[in-house]
N, C-alpha and C positions, 0 to 999 in steps of 0.2 A: 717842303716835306720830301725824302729822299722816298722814292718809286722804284719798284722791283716788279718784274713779272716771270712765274714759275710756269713753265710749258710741260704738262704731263704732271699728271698730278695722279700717280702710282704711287707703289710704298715710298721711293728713295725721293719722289716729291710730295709729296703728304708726309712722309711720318721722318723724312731725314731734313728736308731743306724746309719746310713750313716749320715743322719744331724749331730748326737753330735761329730760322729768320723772326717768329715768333717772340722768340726771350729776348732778341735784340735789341737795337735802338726804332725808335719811334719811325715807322714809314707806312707808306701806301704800296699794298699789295695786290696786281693781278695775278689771277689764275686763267689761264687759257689751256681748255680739256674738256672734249667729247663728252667722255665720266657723268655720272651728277658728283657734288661736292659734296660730302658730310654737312649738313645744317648746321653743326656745331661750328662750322669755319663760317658758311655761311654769313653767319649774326656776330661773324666777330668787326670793330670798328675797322674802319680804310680799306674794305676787299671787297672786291670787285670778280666777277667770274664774267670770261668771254668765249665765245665757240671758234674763236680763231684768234691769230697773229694781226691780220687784218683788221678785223674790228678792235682788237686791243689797240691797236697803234691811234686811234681818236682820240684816247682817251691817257696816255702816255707816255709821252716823249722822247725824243731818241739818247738825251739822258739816262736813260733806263735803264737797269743791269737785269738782265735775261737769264734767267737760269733754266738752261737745256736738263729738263730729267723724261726727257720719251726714251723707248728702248732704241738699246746700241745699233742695230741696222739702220733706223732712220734719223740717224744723226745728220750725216750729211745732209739730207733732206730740209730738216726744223733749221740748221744751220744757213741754207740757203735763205729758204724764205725769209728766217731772220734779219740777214742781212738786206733783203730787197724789201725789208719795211723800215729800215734806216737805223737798226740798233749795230752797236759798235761793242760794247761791254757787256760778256759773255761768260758765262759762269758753266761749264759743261758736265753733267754725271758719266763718270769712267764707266766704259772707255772711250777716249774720243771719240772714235769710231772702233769697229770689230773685222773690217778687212782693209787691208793693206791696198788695194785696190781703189781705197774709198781716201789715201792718202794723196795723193795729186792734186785731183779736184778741188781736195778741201786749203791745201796750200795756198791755190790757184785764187781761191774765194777769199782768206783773209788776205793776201798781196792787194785784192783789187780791192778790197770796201775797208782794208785800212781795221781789221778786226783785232782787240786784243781780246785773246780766249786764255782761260784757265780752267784745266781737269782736274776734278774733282782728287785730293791724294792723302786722306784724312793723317795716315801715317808721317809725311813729311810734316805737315803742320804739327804735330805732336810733342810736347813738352818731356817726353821721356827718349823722343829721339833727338832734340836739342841736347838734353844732357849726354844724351851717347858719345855725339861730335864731339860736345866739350871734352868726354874722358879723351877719344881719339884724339884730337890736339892738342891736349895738355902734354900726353906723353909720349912724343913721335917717336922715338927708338922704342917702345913699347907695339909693334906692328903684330896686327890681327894675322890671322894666316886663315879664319876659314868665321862666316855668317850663316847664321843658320834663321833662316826665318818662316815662321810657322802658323799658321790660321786653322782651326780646326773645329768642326763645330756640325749637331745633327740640324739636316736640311732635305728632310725628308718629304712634309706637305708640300711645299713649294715647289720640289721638283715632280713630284706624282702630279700635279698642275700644269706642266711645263707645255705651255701652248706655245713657247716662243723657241721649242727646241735649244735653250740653253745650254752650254756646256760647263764645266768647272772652271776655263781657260774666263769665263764671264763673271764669275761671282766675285771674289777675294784677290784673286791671283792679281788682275789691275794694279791693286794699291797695295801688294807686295811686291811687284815685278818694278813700281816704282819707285819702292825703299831700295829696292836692290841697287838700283841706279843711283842712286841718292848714295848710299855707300862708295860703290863702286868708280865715283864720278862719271858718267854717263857712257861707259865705253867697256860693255862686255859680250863676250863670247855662249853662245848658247852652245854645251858640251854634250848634254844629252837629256832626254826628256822620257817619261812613263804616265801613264792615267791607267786608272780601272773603270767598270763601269759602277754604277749604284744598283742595288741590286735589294727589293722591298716584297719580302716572300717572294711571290712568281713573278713579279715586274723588275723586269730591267730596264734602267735608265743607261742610255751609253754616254759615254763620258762626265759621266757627272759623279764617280766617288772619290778617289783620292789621285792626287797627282802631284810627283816630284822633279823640278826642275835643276836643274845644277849649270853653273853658270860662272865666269870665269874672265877676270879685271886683266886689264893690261900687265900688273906682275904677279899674275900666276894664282893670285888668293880666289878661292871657291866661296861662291855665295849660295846655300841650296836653299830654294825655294820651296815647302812643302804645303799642301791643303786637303785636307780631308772633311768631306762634307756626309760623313757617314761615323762620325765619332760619338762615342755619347756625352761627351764633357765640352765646354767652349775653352778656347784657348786661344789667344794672339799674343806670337811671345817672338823675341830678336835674341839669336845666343852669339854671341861674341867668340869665339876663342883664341886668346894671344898667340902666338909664338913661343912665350915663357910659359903656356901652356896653365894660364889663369883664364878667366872664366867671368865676363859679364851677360847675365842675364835680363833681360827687358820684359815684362809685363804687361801687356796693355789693357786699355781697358776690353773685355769682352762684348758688355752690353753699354745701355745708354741709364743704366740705372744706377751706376754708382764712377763716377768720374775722374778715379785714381790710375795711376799705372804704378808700377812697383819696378825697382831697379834691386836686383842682388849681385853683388859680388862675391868671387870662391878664388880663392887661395890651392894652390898645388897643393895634392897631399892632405885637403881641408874636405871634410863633406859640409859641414851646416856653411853658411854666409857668412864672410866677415864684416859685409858693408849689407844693408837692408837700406835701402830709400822710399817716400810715399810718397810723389808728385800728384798734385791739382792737375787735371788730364781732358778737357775735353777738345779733342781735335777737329771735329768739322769744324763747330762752330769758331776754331781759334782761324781755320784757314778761309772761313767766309768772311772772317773780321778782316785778314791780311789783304783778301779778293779788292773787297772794299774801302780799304783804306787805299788799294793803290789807284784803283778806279778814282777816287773822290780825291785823296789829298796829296797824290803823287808820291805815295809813301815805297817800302823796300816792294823790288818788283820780286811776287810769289816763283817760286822755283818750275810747277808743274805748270808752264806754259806749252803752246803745240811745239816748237822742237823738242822737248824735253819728252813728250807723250807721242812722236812719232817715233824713239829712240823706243817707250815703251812696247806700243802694236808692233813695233818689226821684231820685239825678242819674244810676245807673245805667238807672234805666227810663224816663230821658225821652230818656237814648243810644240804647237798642233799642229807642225808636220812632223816633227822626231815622232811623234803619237800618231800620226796616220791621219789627222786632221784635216781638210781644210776652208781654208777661211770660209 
């Protein structure tokens, strides 16, 4: 029986990696977290809860694929210990880490214990961004000139909560900053950056309402980053625009409640769509499927490995300084 063990079991490990690990294939699941667990998980078959790393590893063998979901500061941290209880196969929730400072270390740590790690990048794994590529290489003389990529969505209780002084740079921006690079092929310029703060009658939250990045490939093409977590509508959308000044639009899904992404194409001179597409869409669980296929049968190695996700942190931390940020 294949063996997992989820470390933090907060929202994005309870309700993102326990749901996708859940619907999957048949295995034995630890949970290691301080927390209590919902009794509903509790009573479900092959789970197991542990008060540490340590005592898990009795019971779980260095086979094991580890899924890092504690908060972004003590990555490094869960990473180490990880490694000095003898797991190898690492599944991490974005961002790798949240300061650039904490990138050495953690190089220094998978060189010596031989770690293959993968961050969390629900966007790459995504079936509506597979079809993108495909449009991009079908029609190479067809060159984009400018990506517009956009998350937007109200996030208002969560951050009136905000014990862990989050910023916006922490929420969405991760797993758009690395579509960008996925576009982009790994090599862009960060041109300029802006945030506001959120702002909920008398309380201000700083840094945490909208923020636009702009950002810029080896020839010349602008990718802008945008996220507003002060809107009243959800949105995750990728806009394309050619050169011939045509127009792909991408969709994604919003929620975990309906599974689609939508693809529209527009025509110069056109308003409604000439192309409407509906894809089957669900991306974590397509990129925990790829995690572990590669883990287990030595299948396509997944794109969002640590060089891939240091290329990310060093463009998010040279955003939250163009904003006055830092790490």
């Amino acid at each position: 029986m294949r063996k997992t063990l989820i470390v933090g079991f907060g929202r994005s490990g309870r309700d993102l990696h326990w749901h996708c690990l859940a619907k999957g294939a048949h295995r034995q699941i630890g949970i290691v977290d301080v927390e209590p667990v919902p009794p509903s998980i509790l009573t479900a078959p092959h789970v197991e809860v542990f008060p540490s790393l340590a005592e898990a590893r009795h019971r779980f063998d260095e086979e094991t694929v580890v899924h890092i979901c504690t908060p972004p500061p003590t990555h490094l941290e869960v990473l180490r210990e990880t490694a000095r209880c003898g797991y190898t196969r690492l599944i991490v929730e974005k961002p790798l880490v949240d300061r650039v400072t904490d990138l050495s270390p953690l190089h220094a740590l998978v060189s010596q214990y031989k770690l293959a790690v993968f961050v969390v990048a629900n966007w790459l794994s995504s079936s509506l961004t597979s079809r993108l590529r495909q449009l991009l290489q079908r029609r190479p003389d067809r060159r984009w000139s400018r990506v517009t990529i956009s998350q937007v969505k109200p996030r208002f209780a969560r951050s009136l909560s905000n014990s862990r002084r989050e910023t916006i740079f922490d929420v969405e921006i991760p797993h758009q900053i690395a579509l960008s690079h996925f576009f982009g092929d790994g090599d862009l310029e960060v041109r300029g950056a802006e945030c506001s703060d959120m702002v909920v009658n008398r309380t201000r939250i700083p840094y945490m309402g909208k923020a636009t990045i702009t950002l810029e490939d080896k020839q010349g093409r602008v990718i802008v980053v945008h996220s507003d977590l002060t809107s009243p509508i959800r949105q995750r959308s990728v806009d394309v625009l050619f050169e011939d000044g045509t127009r792909t639009v991408g969709y994604y899904p919003s929620t975990g409640a309906d599974n689609f992404s939508q693809l529209l194409t527009f025509q110069k001179a056109h308003e409604a769509p000439v192309e409407h597409e509906i894809l089957l869409d669900d991306p974590l669980s397509t990129f925990i499927d790829e995690v572990y296929g590669y883990f287990e049968h030595d299948g396509c190695r997944p794109a969002s490995d640590v060089a891939f996700n240091t290329a990310v942190v060093c463009t998010i931390s040279k955003a939250k300084s163009a904003c006055g940020l830092r790490d």
